[in-house]
PDB file of N, CA, C and O in Angstrom:
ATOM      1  N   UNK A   1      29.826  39.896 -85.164  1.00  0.00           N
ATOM      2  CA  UNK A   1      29.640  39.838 -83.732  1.00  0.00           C
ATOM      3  C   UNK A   1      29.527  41.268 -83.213  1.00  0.00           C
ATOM      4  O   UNK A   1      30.350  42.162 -83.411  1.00  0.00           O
ATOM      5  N   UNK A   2      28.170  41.376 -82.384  1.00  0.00           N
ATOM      6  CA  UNK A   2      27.901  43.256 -81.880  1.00  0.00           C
ATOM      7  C   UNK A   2      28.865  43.412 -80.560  1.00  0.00           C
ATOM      8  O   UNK A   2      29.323  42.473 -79.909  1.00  0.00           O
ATOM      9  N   UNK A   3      29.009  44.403 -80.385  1.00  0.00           N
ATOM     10  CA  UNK A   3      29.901  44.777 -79.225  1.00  0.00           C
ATOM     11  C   UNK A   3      29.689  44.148 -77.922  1.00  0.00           C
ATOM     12  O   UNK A   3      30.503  43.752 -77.088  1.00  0.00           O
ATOM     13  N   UNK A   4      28.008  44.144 -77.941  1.00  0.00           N
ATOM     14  CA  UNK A   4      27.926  43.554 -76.704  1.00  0.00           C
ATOM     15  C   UNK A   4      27.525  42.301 -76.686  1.00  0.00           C
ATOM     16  O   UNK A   4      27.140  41.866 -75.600  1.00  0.00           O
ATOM     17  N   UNK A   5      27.516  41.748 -77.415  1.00  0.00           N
ATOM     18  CA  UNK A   5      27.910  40.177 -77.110  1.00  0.00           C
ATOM     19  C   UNK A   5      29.637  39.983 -76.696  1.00  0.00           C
ATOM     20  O   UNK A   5      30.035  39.113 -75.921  1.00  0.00           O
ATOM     21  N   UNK A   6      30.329  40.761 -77.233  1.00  0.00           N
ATOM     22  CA  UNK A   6      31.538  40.833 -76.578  1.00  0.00           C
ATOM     23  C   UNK A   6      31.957  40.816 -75.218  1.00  0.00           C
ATOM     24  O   UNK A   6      32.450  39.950 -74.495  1.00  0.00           O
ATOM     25  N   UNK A   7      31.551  42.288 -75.028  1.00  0.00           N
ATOM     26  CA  UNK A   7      31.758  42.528 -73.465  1.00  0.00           C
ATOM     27  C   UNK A   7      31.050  41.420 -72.539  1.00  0.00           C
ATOM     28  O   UNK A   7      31.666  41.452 -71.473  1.00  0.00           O
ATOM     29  N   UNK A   8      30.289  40.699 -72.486  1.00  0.00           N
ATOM     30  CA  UNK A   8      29.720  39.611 -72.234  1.00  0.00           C
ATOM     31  C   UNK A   8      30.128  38.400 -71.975  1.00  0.00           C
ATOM     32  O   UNK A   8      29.319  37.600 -71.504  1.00  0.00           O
ATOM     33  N   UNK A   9      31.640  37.965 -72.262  1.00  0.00           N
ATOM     34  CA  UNK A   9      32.327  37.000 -73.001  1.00  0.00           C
ATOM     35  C   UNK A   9      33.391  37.508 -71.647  1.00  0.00           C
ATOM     36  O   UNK A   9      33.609  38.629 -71.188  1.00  0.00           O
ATOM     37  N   UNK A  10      33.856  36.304 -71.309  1.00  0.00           N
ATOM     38  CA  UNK A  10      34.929  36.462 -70.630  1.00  0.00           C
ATOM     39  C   UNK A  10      36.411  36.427 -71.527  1.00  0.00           C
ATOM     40  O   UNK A  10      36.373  35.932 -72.653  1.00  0.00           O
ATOM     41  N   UNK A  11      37.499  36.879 -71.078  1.00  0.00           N
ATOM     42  CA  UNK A  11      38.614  37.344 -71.290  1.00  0.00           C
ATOM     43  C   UNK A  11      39.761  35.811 -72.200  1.00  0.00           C
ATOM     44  O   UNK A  11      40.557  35.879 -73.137  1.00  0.00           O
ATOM     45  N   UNK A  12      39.181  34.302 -71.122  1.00  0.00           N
ATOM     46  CA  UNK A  12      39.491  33.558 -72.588  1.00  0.00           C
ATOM     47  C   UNK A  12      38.528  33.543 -73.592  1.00  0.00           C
ATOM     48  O   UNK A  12      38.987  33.437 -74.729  1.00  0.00           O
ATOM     49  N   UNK A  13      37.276  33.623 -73.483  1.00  0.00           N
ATOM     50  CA  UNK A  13      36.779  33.127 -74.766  1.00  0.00           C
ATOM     51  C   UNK A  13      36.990  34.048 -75.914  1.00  0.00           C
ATOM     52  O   UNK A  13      37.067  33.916 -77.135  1.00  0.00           O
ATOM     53  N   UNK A  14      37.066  35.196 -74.921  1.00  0.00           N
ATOM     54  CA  UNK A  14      37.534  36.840 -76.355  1.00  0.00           C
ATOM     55  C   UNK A  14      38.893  36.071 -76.916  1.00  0.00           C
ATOM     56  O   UNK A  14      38.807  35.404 -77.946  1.00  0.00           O
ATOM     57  N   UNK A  15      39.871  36.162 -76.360  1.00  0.00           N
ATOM     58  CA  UNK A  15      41.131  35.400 -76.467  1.00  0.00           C
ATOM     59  C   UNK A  15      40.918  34.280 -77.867  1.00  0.00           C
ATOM     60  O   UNK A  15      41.220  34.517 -79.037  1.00  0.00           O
ATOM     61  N   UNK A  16      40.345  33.104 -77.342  1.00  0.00           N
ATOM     62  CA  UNK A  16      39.903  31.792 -77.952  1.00  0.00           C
ATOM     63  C   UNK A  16      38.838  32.261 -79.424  1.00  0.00           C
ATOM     64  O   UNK A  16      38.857  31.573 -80.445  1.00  0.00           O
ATOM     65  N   UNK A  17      38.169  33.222 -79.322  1.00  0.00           N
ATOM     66  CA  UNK A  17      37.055  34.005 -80.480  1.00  0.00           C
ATOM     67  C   UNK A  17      38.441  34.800 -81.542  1.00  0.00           C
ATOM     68  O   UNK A  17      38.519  34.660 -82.763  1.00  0.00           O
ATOM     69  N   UNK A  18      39.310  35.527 -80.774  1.00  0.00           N
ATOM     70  CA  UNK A  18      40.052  35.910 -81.667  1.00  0.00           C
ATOM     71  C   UNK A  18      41.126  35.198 -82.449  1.00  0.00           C
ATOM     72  O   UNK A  18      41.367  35.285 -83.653  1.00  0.00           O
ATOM     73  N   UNK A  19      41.571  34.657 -81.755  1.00  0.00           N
ATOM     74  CA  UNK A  19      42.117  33.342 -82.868  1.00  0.00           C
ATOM     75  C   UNK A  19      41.500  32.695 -83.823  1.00  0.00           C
ATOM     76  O   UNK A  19      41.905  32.578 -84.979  1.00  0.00           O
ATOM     77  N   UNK A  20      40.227  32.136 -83.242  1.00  0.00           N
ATOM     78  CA  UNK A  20      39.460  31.866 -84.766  1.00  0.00           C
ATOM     79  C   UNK A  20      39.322  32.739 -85.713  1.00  0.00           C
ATOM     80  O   UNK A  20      39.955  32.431 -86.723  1.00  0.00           O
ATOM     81  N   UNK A  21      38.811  33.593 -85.772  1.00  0.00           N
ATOM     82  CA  UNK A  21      38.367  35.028 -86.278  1.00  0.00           C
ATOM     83  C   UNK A  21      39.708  35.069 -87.198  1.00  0.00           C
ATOM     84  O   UNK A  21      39.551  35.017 -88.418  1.00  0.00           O
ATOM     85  N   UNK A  22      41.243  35.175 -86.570  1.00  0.00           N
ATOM     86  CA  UNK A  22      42.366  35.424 -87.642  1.00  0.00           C
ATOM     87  C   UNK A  22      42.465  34.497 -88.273  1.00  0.00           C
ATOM     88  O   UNK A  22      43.095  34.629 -89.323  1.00  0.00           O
ATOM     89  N   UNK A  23      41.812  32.932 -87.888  1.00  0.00           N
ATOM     90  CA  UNK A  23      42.236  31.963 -88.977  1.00  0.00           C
ATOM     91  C   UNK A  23      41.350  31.729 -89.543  1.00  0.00           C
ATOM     92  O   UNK A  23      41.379  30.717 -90.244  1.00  0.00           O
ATOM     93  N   UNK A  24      40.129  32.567 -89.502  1.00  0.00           N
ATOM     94  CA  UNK A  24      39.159  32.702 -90.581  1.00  0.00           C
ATOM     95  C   UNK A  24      39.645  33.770 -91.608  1.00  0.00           C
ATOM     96  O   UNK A  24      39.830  33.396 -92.766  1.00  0.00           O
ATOM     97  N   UNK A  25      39.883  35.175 -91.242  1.00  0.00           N
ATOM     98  CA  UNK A  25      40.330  36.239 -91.835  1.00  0.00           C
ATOM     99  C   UNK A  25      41.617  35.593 -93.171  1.00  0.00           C
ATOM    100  O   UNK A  25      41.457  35.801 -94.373  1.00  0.00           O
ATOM    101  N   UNK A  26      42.872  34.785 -92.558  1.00  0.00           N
ATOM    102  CA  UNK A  26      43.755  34.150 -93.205  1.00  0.00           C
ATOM    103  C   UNK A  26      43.376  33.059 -94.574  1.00  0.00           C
ATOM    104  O   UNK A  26      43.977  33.093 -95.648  1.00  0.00           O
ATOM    105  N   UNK A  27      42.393  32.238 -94.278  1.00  0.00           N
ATOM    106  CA  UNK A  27      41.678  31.541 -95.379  1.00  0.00           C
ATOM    107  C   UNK A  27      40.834  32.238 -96.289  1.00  0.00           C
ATOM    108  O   UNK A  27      40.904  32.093 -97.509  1.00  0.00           O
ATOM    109  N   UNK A  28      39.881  33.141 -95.591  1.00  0.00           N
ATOM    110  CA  UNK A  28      39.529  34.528 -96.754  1.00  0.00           C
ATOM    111  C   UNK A  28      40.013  34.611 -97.307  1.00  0.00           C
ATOM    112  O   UNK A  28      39.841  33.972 -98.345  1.00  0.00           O
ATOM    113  N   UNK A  29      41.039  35.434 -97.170  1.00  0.00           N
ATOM    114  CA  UNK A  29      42.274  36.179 -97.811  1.00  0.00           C
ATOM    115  C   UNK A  29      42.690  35.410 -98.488  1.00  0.00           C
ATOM    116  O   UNK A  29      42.883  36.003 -99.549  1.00  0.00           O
ATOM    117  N   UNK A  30      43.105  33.973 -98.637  1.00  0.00           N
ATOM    118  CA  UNK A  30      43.813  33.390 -99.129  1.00  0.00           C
ATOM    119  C   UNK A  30      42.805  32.997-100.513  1.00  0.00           C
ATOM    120  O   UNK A  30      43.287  33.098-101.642  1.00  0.00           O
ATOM    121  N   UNK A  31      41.617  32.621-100.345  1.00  0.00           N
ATOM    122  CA  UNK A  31      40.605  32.417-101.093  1.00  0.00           C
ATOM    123  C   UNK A  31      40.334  33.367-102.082  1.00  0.00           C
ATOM    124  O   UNK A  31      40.225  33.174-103.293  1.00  0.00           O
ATOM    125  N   UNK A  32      40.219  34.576-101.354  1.00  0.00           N
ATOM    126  CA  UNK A  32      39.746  35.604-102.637  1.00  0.00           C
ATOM    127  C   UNK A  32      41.223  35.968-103.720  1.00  0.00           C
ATOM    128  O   UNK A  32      41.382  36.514-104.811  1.00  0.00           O
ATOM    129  N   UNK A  33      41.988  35.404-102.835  1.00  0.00           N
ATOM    130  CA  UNK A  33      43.371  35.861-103.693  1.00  0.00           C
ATOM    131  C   UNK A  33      43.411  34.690-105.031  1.00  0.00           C
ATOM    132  O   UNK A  33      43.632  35.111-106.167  1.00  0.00           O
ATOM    133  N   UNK A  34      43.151  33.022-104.752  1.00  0.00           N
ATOM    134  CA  UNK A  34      43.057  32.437-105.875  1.00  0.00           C
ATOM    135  C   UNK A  34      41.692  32.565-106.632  1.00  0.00           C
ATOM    136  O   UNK A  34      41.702  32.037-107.744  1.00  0.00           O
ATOM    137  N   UNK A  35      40.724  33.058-106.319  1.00  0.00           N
ATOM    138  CA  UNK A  35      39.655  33.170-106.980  1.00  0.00           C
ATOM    139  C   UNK A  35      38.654  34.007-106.516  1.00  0.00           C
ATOM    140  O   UNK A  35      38.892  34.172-105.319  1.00  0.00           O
ATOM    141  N   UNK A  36      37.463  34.744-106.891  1.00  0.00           N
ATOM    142  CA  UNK A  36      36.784  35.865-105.758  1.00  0.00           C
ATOM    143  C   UNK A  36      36.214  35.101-105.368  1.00  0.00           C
ATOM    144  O   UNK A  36      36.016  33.997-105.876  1.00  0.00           O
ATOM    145  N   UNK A  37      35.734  35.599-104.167  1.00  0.00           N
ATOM    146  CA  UNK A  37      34.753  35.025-103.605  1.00  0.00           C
ATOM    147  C   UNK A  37      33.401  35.888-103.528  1.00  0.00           C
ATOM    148  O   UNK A  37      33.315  37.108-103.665  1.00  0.00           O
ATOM    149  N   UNK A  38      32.468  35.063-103.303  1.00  0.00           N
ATOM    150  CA  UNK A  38      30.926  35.702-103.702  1.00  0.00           C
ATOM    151  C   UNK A  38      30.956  36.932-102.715  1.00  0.00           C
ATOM    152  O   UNK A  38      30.625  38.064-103.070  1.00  0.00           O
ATOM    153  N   UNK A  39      31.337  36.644-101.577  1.00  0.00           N
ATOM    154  CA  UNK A  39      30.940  38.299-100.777  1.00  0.00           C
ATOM    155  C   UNK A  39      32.224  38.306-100.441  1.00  0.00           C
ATOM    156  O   UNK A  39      32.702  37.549 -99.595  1.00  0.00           O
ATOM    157  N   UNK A  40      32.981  39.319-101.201  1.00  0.00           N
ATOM    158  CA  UNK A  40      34.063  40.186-100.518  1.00  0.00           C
ATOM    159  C   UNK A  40      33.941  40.591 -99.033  1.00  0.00           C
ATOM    160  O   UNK A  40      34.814  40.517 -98.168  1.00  0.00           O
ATOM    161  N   UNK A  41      32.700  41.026 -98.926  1.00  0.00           N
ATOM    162  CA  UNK A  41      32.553  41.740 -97.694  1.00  0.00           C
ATOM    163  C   UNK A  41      32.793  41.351 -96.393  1.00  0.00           C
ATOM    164  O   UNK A  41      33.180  42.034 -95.445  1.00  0.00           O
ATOM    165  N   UNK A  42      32.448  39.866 -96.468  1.00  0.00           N
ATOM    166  CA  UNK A  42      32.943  39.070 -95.104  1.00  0.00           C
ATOM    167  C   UNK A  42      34.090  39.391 -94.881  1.00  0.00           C
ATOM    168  O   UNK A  42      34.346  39.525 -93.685  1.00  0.00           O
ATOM    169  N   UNK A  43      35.402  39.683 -96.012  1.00  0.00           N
ATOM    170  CA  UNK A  43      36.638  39.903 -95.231  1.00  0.00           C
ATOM    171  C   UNK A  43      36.384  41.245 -94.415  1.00  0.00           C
ATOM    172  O   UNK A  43      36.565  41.168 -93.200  1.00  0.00           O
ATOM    173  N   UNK A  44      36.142  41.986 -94.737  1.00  0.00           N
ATOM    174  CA  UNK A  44      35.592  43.287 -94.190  1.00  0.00           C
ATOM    175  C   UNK A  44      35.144  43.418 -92.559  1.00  0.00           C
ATOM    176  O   UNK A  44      35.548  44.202 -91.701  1.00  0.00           O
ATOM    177  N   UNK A  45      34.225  42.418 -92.492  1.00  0.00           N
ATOM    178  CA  UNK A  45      33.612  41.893 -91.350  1.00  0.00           C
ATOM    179  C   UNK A  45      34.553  41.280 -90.580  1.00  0.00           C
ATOM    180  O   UNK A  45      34.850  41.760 -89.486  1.00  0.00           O
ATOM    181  N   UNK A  46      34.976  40.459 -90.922  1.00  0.00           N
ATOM    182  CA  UNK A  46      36.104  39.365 -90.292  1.00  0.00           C
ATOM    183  C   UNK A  46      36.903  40.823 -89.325  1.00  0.00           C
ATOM    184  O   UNK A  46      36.734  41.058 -88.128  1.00  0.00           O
ATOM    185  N   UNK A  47      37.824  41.663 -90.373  1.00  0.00           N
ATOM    186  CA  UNK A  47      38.943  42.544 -89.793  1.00  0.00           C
ATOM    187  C   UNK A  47      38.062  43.190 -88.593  1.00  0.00           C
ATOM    188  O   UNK A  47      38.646  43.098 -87.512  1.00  0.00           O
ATOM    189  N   UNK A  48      37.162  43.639 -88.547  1.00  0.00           N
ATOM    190  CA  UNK A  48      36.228  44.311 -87.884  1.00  0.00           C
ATOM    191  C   UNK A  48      36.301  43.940 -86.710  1.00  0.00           C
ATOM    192  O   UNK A  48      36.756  44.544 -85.739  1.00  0.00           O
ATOM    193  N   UNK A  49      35.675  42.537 -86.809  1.00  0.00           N
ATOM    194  CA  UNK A  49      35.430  41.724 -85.706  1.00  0.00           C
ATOM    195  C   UNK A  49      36.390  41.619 -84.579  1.00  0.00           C
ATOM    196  O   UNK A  49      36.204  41.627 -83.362  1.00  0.00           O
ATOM    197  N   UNK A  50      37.882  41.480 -85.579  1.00  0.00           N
ATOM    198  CA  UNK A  50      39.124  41.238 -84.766  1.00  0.00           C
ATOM    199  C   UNK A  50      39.767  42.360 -83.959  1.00  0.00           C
ATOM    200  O   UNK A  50      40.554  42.255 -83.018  1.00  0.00           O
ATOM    201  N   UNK A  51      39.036  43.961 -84.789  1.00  0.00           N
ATOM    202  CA  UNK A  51      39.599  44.882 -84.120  1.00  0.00           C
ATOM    203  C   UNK A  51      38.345  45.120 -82.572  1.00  0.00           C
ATOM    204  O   UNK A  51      38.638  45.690 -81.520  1.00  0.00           O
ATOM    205  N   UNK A  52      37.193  44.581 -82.865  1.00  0.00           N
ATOM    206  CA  UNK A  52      36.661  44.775 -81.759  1.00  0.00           C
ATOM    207  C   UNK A  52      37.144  44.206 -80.650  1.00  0.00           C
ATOM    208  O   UNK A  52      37.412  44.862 -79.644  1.00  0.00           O
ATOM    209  N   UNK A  53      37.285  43.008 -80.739  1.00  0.00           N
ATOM    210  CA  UNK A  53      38.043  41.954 -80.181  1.00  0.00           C
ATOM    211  C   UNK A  53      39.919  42.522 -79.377  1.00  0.00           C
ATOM    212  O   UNK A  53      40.658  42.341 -78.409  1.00  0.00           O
ATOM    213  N   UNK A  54      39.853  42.928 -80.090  1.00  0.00           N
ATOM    214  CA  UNK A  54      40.908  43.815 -79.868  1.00  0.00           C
ATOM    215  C   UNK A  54      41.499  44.755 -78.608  1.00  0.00           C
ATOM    216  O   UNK A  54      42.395  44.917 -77.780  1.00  0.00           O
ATOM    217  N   UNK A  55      40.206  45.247 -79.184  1.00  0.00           N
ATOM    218  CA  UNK A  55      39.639  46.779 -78.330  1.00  0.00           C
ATOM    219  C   UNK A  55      39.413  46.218 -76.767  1.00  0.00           C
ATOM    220  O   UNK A  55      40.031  46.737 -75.838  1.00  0.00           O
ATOM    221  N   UNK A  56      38.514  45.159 -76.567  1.00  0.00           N
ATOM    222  CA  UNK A  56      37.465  44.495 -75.486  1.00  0.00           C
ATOM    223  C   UNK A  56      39.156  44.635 -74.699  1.00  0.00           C
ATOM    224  O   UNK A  56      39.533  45.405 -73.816  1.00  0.00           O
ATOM    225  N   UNK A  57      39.875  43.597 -75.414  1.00  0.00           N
ATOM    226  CA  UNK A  57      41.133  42.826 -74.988  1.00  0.00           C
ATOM    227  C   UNK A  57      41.819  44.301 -73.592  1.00  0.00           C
ATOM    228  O   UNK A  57      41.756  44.363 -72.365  1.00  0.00           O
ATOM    229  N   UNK A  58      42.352  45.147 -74.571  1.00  0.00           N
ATOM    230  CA  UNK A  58      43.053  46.738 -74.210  1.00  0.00           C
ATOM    231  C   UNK A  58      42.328  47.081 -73.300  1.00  0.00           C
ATOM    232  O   UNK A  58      42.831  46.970 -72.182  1.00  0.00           O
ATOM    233  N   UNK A  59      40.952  47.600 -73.374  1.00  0.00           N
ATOM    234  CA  UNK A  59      39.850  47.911 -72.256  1.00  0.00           C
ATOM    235  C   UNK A  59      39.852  47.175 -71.183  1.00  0.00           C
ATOM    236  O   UNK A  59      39.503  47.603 -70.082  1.00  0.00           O
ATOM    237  N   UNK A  60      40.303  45.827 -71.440  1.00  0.00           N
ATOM    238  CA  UNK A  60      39.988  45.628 -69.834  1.00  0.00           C
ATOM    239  C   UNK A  60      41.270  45.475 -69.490  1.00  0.00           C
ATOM    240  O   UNK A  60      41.414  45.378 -68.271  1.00  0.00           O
ATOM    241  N   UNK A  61      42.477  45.406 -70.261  1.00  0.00           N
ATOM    242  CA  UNK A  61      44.037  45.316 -69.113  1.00  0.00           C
ATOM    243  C   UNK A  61      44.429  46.385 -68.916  1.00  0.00           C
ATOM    244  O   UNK A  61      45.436  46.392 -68.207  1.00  0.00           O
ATOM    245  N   UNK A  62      43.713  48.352 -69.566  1.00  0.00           N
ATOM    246  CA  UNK A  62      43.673  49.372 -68.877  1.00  0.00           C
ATOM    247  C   UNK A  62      42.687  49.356 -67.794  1.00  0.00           C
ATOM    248  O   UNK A  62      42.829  50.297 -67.013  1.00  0.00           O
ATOM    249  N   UNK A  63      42.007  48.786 -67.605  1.00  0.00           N
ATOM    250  CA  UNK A  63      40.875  48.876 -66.375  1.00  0.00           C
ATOM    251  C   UNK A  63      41.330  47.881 -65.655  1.00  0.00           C
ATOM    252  O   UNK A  63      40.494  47.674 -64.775  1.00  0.00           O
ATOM    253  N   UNK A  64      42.335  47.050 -65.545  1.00  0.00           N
ATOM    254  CA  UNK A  64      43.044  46.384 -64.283  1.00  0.00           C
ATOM    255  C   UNK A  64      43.896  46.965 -63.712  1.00  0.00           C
ATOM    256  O   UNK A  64      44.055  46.910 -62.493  1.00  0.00           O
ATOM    257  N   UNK A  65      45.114  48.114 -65.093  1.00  0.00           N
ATOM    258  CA  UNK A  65      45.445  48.545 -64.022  1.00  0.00           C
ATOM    259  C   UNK A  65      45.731  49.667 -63.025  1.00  0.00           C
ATOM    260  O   UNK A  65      46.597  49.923 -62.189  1.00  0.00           O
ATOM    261  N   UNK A  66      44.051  50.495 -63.725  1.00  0.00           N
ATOM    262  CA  UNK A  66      44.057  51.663 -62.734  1.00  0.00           C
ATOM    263  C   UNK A  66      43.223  51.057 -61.827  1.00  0.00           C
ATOM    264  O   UNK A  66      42.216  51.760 -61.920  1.00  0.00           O
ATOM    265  N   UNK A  67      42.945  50.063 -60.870  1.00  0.00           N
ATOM    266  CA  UNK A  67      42.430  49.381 -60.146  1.00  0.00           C
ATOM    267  C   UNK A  67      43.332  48.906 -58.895  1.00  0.00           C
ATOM    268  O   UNK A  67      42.858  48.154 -58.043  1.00  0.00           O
TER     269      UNK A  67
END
């Protein structure tokens, strides 16, 4: 997911996107641990995603409250 499809997204669905995202990240993880999985890399992606997600989250409850 690119950044700006993020910022785009209101504050639940970032919310509601990041929860999925960790209980995707959690089954990864859990997957490549009993067996690999074909693309490692998605976990990669996954963490990514969540820190963007993250970020969006912080950015906008510092921009509420110098407002």
């Amino acid at each position: 997911m690119k950044q700006k499809e993020i910022t785009q997204m209101s504050l639940s669905e970032i919310q509601e996107k990041l929860s999925e995202e960790k209980a995707t990240l959690v089954k990864l993880e859990l997957n490549h641990t009993v067996s690999p999985i074909e693309n490692p890399l998605k976990i990669r992606g996954s963490r990514r995603t969540i820190a963007r997600l993250n970020t969006e989250i912080r950015k906008r409850e510092i921009a509420g409250t110098k407002n």
